[in-house]
C-alpha positions in Angstrom: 201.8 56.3 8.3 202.2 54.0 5.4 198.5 52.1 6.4 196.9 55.8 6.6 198.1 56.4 2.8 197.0 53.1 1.8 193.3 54.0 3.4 193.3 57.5 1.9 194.7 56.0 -1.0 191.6 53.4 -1.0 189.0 55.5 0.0 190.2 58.6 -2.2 189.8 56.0 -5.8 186.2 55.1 -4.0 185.3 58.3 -4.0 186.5 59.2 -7.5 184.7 56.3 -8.6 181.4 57.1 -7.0 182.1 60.4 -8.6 182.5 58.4 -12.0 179.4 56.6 -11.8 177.0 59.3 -11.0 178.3 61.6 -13.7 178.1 59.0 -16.3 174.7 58.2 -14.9 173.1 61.6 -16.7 174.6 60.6 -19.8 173.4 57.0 -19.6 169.9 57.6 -18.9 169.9 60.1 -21.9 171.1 57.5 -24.0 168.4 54.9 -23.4 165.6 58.3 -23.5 167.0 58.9 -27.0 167.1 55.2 -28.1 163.1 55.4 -26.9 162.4 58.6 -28.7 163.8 57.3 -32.1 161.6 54.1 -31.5 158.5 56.3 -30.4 158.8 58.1 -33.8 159.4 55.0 -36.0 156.5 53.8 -34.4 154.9 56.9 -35.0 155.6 57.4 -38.8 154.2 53.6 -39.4 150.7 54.8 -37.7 150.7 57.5 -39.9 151.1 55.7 -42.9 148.7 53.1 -41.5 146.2 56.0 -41.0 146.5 57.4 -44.5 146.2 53.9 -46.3 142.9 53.4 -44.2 141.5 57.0 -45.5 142.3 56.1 -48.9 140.6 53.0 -48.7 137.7 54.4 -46.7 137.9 57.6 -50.1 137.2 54.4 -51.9 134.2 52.9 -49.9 132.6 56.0 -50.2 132.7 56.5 -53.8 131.9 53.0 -54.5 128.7 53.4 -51.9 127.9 56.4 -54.1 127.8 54.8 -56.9 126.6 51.2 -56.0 122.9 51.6 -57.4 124.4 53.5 -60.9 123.3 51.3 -63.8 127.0 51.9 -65.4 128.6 50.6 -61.8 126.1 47.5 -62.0 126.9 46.5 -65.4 131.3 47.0 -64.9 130.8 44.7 -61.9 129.0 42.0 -64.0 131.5 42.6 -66.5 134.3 42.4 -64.4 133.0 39.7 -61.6 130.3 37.5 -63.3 131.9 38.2 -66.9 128.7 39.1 -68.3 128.3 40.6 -71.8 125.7 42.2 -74.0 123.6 40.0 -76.3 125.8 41.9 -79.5 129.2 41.0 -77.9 131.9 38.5 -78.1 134.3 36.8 -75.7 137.8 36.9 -76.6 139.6 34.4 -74.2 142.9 35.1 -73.8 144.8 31.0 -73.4 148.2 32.3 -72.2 147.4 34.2 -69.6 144.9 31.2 -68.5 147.8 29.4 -68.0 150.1 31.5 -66.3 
């Protein structure tokens, strides 16, 4: 009688721990769903803002494609890129911030 407890004392904490295991399955596989989920919408969120910094920039293409053959666009570019001035003007050049 003794070996018959030991057996149905062995196979009854198998069975409770197959039990275990498949109930905590549920619950681990829903962990790991949620852990993706939060990463999908991180990931998510960056596209976003990704997307909206690329239709800003494209808002400014636009507008500058708009404006690319207006004489007052020409002359702030040579201004601002070839440092071109007007026969009546002076250059001020500003040493200090040359050198920083």
């Amino acid at each position: 009688m003794a070996k018959k407890r030991k057996r149905s004392s062995l196979s009854r904490k198998l069975f409770w721990l197959i039990v275990l295991l498949l109930a905590l399955n549920p619950l681990r596989t829903w962990y790991i769903q949620e852990q993706e989920r939060r990463e999908l919408e991180s990931q998510y969120a960056y596209a976003q803002q990704q997307a909206e910094e690329l239709e800003e920039e494209i808002e400014a293409l636009r507008h500058t494609l708009e404006n690319i053959t207006n004489d007052e666009h020409i002359e702030a570019m040579a201004r601002q890129n070839l440092r071109m001035v007007n026969e009546d003007e002076w250059v001020l050049i500003d040493i200090q911030k040359q050198r920083n």
